[in-house]
N, CA and C atoms as a LAMMPS dump frame, in Angstrom:
ITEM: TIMESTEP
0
ITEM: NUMBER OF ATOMS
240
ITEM: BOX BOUNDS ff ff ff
-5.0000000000000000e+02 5.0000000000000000e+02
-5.0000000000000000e+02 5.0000000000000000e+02
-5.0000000000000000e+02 5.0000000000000000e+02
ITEM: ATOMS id mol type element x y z
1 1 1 N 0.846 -1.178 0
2 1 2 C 0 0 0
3 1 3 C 0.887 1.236 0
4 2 1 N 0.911 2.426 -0.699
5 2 2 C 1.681 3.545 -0.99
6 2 3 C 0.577 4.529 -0.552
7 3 1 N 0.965 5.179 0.751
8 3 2 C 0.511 6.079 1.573
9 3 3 C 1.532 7.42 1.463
10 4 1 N 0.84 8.355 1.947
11 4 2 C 0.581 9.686 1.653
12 4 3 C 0.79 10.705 3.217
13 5 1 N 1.726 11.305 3.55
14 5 2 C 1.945 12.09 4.527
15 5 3 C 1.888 13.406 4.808
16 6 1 N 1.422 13.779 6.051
17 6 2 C 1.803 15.594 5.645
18 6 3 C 2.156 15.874 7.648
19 7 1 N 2.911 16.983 7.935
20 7 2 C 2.823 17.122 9.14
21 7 3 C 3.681 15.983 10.142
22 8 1 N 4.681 15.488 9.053
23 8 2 C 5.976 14.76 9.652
24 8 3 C 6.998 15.802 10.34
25 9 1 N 7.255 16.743 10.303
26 9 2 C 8.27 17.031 11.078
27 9 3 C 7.708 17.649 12.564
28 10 1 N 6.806 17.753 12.688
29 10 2 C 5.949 17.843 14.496
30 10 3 C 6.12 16.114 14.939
31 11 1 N 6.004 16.047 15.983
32 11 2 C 6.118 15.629 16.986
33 11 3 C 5.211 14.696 16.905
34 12 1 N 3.586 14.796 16.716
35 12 2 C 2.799 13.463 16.535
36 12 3 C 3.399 12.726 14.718
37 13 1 N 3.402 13.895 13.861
38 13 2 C 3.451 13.162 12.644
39 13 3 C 4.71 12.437 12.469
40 14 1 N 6.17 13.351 13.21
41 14 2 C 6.4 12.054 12.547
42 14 3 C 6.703 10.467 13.676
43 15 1 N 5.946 10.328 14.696
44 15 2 C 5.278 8.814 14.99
45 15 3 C 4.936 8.207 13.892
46 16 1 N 3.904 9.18 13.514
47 16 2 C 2.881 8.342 12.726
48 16 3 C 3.664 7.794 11.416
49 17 1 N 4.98 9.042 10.691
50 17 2 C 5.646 8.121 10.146
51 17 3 C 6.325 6.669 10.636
52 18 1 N 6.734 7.337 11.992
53 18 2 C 7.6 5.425 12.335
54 18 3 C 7.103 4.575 12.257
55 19 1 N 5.462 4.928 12.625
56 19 2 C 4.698 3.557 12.773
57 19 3 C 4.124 3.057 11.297
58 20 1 N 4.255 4.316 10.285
59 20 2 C 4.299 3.781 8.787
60 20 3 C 5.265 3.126 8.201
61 21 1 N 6.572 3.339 8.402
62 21 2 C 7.938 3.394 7.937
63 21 3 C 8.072 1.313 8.674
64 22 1 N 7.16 0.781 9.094
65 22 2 C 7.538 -0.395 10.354
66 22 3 C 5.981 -1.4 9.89
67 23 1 N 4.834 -0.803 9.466
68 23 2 C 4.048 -1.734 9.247
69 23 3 C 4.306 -1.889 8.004
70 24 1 N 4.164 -3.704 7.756
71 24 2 C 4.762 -4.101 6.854
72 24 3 C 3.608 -4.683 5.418
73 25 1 N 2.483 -3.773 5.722
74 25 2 C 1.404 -3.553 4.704
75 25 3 C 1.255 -2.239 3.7
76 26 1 N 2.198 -1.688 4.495
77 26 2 C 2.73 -0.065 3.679
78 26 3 C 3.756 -0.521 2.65
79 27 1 N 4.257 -0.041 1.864
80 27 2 C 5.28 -0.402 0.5
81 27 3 C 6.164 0.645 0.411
82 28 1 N 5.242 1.959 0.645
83 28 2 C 5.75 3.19 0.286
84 28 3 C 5.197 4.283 1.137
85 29 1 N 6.038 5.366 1.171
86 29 2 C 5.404 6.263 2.195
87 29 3 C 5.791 7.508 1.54
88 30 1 N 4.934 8.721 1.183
89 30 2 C 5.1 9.767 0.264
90 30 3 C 5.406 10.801 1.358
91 31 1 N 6.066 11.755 1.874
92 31 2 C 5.599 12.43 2.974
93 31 3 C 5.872 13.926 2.446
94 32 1 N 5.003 14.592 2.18
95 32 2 C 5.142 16.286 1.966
96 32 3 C 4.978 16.828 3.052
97 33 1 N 6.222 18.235 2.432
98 33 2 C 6.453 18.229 3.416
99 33 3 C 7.061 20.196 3.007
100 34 1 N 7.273 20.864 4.032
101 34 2 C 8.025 22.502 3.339
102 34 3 C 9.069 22.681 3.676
103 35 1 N 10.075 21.594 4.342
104 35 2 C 11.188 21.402 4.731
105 35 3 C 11.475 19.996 5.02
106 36 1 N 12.952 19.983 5.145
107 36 2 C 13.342 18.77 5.307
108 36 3 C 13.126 17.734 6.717
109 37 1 N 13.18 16.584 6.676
110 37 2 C 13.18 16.139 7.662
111 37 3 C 14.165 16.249 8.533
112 38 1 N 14.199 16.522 10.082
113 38 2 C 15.091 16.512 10.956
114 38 3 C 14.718 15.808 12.147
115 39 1 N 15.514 15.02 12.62
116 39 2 C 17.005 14.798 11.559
117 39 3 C 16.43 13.756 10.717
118 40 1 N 17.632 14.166 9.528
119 40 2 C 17.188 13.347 8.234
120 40 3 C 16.896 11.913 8.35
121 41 1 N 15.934 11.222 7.157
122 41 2 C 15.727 9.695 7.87
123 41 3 C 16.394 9.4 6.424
124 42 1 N 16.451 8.056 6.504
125 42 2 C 16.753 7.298 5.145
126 42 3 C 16.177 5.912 5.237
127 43 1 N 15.279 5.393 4.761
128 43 2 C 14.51 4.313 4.33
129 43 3 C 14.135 4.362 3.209
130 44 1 N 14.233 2.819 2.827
131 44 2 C 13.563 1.866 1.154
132 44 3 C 12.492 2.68 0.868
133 45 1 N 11.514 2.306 2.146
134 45 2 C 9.885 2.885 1.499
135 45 3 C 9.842 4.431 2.08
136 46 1 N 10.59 5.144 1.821
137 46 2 C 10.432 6.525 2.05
138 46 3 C 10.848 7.455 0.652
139 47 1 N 9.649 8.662 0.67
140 47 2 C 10.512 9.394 -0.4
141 47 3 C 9.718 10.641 -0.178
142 48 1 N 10.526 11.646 0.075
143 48 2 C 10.132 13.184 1.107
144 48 3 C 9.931 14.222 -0.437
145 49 1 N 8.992 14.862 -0.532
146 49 2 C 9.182 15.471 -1.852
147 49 3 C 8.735 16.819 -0.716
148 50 1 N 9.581 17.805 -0.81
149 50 2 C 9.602 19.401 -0.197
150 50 3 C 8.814 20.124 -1.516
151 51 1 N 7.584 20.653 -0.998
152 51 2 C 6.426 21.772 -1.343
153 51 3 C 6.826 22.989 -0.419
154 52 1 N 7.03 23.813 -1.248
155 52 2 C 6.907 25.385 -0.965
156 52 3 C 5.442 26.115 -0.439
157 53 1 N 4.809 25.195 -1.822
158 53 2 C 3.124 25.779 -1.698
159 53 3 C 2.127 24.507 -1.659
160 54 1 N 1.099 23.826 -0.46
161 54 2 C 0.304 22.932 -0.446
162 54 3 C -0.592 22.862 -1.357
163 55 1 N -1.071 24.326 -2.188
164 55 2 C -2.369 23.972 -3.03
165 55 3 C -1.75 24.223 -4.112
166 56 1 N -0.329 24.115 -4.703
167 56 2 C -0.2 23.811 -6.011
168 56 3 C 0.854 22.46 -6.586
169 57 1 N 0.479 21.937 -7.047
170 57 2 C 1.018 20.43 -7.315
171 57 3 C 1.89 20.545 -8.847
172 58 1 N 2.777 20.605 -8.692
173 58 2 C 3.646 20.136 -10.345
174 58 3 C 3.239 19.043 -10.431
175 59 1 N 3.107 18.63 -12.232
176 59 2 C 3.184 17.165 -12.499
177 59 3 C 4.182 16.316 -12.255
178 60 1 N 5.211 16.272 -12.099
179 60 2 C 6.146 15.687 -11.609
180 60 3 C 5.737 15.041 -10.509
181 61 1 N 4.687 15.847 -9.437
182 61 2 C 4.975 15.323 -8.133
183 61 3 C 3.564 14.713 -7.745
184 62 1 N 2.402 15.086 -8.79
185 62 2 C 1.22 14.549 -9.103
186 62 3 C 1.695 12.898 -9.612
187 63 1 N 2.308 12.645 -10.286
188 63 2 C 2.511 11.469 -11.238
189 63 3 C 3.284 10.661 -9.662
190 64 1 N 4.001 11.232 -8.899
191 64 2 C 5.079 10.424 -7.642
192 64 3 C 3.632 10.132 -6.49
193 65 1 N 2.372 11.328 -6.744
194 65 2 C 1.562 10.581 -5.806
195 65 3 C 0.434 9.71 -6.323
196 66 1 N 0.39 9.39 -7.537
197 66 2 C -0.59 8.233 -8.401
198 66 3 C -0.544 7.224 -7.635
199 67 1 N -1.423 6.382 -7.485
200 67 2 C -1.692 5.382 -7.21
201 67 3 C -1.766 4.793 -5.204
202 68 1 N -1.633 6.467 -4.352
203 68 2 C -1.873 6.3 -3.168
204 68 3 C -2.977 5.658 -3.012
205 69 1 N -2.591 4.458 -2.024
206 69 2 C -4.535 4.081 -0.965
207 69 3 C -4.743 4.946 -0.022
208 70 1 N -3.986 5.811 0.609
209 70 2 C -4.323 6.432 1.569
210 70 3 C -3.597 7.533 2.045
211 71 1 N -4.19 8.78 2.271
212 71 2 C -3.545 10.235 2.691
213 71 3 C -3.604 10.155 3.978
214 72 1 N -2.869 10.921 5.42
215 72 2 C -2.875 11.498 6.565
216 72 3 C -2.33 12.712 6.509
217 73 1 N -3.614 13.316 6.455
218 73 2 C -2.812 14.985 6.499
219 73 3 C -3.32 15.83 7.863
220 74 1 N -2.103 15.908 8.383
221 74 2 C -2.208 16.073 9.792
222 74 3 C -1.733 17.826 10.042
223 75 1 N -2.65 18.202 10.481
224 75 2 C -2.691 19.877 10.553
225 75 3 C -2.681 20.474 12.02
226 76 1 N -1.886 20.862 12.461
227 76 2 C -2.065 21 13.682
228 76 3 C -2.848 22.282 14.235
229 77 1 N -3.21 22.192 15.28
230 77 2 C -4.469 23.22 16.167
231 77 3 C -3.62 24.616 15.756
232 78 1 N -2.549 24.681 15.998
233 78 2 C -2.103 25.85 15.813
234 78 3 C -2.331 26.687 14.757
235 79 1 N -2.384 26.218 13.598
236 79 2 C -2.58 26.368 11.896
237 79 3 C -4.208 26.606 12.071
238 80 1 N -4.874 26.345 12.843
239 80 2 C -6.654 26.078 12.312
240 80 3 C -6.934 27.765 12.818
């Protein structure tokens, strides 16, 4: 399954990556993101694509999220 991330570099998200990055029904893990991960990770099923802007998508990065089963886009209280 090739899942879909947002809100990895706070503190709940990225759990929720470890606990993606470890179940072994996931394949792939997409995680956007407006900076890099810290500290940096490196895993098989990982691939971090850095967005400047959330509501505009290049094709490039439309075509890298084809075929997700599933998004977590995790927004925190602070942002609302």
């Amino acid at each position: 399954m090739k899942v879909i991330l947002t809100g990895t570099t706070g503190f709940i998200g990225s759990e929720v990556l470890r606990q993606a990055l470890l179940h072994p029904s996931i394949t792939t893990v997409i995680v956007l993101s407006r900076r890099a991960l810290s500290p940096p990770i490196s895993h098989p099923k990982l691939k971090v694509i850095i967005l400047a802007d959330f509501a505009i998508y290049p094709p490039e990065v439309l075509t890298q999220l084809d075929g997700a089963e599933a998004c977590i886009w995790y927004l925190p209280p602070s942002f609302l």
